[in-house]
N, C-alpha and C positions, 0 to 999 in steps of 0.2 A: 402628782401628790407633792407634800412637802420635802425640798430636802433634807438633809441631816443639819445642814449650817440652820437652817432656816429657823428647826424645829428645837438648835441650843436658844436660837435667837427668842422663839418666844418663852420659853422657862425662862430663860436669863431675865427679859423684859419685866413679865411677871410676879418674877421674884424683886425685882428692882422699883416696881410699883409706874412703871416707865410705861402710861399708857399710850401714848401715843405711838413709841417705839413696836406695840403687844401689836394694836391693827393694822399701822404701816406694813408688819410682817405677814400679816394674817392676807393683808389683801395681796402682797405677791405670792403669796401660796394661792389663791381664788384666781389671781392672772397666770400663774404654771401652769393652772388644771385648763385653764380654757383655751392655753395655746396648747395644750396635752389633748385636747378633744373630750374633758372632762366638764360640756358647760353648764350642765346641770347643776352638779355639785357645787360649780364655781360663783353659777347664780345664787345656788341657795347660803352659801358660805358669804358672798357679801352683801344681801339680804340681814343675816343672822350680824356681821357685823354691824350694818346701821340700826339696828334696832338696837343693837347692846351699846351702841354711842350716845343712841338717844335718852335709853335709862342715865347710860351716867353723866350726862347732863344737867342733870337734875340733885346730883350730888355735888358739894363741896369738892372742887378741886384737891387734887394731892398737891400738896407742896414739891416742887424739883429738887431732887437731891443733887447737890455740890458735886462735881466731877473735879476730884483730885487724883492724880495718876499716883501710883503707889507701887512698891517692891524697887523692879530694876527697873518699870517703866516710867517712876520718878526722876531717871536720868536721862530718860530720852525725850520726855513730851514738858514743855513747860504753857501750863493753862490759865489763861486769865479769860474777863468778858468787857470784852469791850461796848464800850455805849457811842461810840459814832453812828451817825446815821447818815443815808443817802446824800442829805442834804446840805453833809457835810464835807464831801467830796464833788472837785472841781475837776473833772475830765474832759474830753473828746464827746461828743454827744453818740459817737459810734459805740463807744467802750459801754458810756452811762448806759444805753440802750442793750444792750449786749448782758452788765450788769443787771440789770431789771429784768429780764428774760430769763436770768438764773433763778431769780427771787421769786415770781412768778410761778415758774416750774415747781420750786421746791415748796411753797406757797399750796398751791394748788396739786401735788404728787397723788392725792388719792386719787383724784378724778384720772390722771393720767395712767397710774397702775390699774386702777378698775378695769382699764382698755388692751391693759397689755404693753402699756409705754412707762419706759422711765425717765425721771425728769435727769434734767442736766446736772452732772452732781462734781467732775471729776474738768477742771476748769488747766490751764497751764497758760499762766502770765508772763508776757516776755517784754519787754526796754531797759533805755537807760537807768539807773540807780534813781530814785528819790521822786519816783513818777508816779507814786501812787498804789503798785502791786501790794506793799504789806497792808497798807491803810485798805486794801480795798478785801481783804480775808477779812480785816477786823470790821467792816462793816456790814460783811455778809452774816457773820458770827452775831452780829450785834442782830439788827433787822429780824434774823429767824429766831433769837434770845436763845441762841445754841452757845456752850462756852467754846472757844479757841484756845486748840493746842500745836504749838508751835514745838515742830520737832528740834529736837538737840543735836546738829549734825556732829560737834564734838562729843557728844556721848553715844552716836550711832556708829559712828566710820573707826571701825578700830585697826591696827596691824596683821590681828592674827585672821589664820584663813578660818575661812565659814561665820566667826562670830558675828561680824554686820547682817549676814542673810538671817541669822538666827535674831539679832534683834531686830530688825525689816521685820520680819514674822510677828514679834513682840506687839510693833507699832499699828499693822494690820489689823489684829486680833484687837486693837482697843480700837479701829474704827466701827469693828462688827458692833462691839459690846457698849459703847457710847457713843451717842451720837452727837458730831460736834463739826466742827469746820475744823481740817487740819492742814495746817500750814508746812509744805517743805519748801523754805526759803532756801536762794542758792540752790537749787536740785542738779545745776549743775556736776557738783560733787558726787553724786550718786548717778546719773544717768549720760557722763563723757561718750564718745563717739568712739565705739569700738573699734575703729577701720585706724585710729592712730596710732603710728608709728611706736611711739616711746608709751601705749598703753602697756601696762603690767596686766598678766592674768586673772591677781586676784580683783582690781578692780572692774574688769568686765564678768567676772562670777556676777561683783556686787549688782552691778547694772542688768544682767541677766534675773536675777532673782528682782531686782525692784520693776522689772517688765512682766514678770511672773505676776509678782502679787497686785500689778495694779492691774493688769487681764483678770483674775480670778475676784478682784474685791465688788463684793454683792451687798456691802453697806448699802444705809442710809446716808451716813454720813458725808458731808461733804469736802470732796481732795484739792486743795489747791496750792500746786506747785508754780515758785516763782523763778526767773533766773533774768540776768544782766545778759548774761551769754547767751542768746539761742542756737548761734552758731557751734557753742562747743558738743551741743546735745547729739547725741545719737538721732538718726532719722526716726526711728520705730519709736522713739518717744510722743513724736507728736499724735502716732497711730491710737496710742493709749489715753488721751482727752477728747472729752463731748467737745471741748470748744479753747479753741488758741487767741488768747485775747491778745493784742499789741497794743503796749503803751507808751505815745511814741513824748519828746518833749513839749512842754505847751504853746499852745498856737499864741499870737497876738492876743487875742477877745478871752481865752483860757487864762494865761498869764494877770491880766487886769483883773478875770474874777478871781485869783488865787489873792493877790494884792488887797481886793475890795473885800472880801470875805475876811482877813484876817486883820484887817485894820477898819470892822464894821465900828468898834466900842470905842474907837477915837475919832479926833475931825479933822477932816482933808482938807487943806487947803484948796487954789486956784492949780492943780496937776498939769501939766503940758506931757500929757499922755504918750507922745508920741516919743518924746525924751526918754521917756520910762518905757516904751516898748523896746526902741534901739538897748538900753542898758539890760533888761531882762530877756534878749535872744540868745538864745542855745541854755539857758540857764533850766533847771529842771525842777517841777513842783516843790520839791522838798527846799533846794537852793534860793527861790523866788520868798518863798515863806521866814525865813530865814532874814533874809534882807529888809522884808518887810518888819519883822518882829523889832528888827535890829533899829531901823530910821524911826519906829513908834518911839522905844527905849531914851533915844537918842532927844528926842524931840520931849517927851514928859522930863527925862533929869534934869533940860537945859530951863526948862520953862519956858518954850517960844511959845505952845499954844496948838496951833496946826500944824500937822506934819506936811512938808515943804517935799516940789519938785527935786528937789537940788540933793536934800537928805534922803530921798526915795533911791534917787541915782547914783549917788555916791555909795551905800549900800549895795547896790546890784553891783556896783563897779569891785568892790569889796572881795562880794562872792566870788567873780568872777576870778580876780590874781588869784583866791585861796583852791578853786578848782584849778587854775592852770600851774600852780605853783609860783604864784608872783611873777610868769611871765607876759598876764595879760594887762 
């Protein structure tokens, strides 16, 4: 039968007019009973929901209510919606695939609960800085039209002991109650390697309780944590995600399409590509866009026309000192 979370989740839904959230819950209550050996019920229970899908099919959509976090959880979650799409992201064809496998799952989640499976929901993003990890929560958020809330690690990590687990708790209780994509960028900060040296107590509390709630969280919604560091995580973090993406810096053919994608609305010159691969290596999605935006800029104020090998390169060369501190 239903649990207790299950059974707030559908009054809450209900009362919220949040129907999709009302049968998503309704069908894992029909998937508990059939792994319960309850498959009668279970049949007739998602029976009873596709016919109650089909009536309201036939009615006027509800309007989606606005998700704005509100009280103290106004200081932990900051929500927007983002409109990137797929198509807007230049990655690894492993990652991209990898990505679409999630959107899929959660695309298609009834058919997979009806069986007794849950789709992929709880993701942990790991490389270099400016590779894509944030842009790609905002694309997931975007694609499913779910909003994104990006947690406040400054309003979550405080001094005193117990109050992070106690708003940890806060954060949890609003993946139950809406559903959304939510972002713990840097999770580093919350999930450090307990085995170190110069850890403090109360931050492995913190880290024990943020393994707690992500074992126990039976949302909808979807969890993705990011970090630069995966080395600094604790091991049992990685035991807590359906799937560990690595996002590593861009290849040669990646690079060129981050280049080509963002100087689609102006005109290239004759490129000697190869110049441009040498100058854009080790440089990272975010760094490469940057350079590019920079040589477009550069090339409309002066009024040459086309954007030039030479201004492409000089640009990446740019990036480059500014990431190495002027010593590259």
């Amino acid at each position: 039968m239903a649990t207790a979370d299950q059974v707030k989740a559908l009054v809450r839904s209900h009362a919220d007019g949040d129907d999709g959230k009302f049968y998503s819950v309704a069908l894992q209550v029909a998937a508990r009973a059939a792994r319960g050996g309850q498959s009668h019920f279970a049949q007739e229970l998602k029976e009873l929901i596709d016919q109650v899908r089909k009536q309201e099919g036939a009615r006027p959509a509800r309007p989606t209510p606005v998700a704005a976090p509100r009280g103290e959880l106004a200081g932990l979650l900051a929500v927007t919606y983002p409109s990137t799409s797929m198509a807007d992201l230049v990655l690894e064809p492993d990652v991209r695939d990898r990505l679409g496998r999630v959107l899929l799952e959660q695309r298609q989640q009834d058919r997979l609960r009806a069986k007794g499976f849950r789709p992929l929901r709880r993701l942990l993003l790991v490389g270099p800085p400016g590779t894509g990890k944030t842009m790609s929560a905002g694309v997931l958020a975007s694609e499913l039209r779910l909003p994104l809330f990006t947690i406040r690690l400054d309003g979550l990590i405080t001094k005193f002991m117990g109050e992070t687990a106690a708003k940890l708790r806060l954060v949890f209780e609003a993946l139950e109650e809406t559903r959304g994509v939510y972002l713990f960028d840097e999770v580093d900060a919350l999930g450090g390697d307990r085995a170190r040296e110069n850890d403090v107590g109360e931050i492995r509390r913190v880290l024990n309780s943020f393994l707690q709630f992500l074992e126990h969280d039976d949302s909808d919604s979807v969890l993705v944590a990011a970090t630069n560091h995966p080395q600094l995580l604790d091991r049992a973090m990685f035991r807590r995600f359906d799937a560990v993406l690595d996002y590593p810096l861009p290849t040669q053919g990646v690079a060129r399409a981050v280049i080509c994608n963002r100087l689609a609305l102006v005109s290239l010159g004759r490129i000697a590509w190869d110049q441009v691969d040498t100058a854009a290596q080790g440089l990272s999605h975010a760094e490469i866009t940057l350079a590019a935006e920079r040589a477009a800029k550069d090339i409309i104020l002066s009024g040459q026309g086309d954007i030039t090998t030479a201004a492409l390169v000089a640009a990446l060369r740019e990036r480059h000192a500014r990431s190495t501190g002027g010593n590259r």
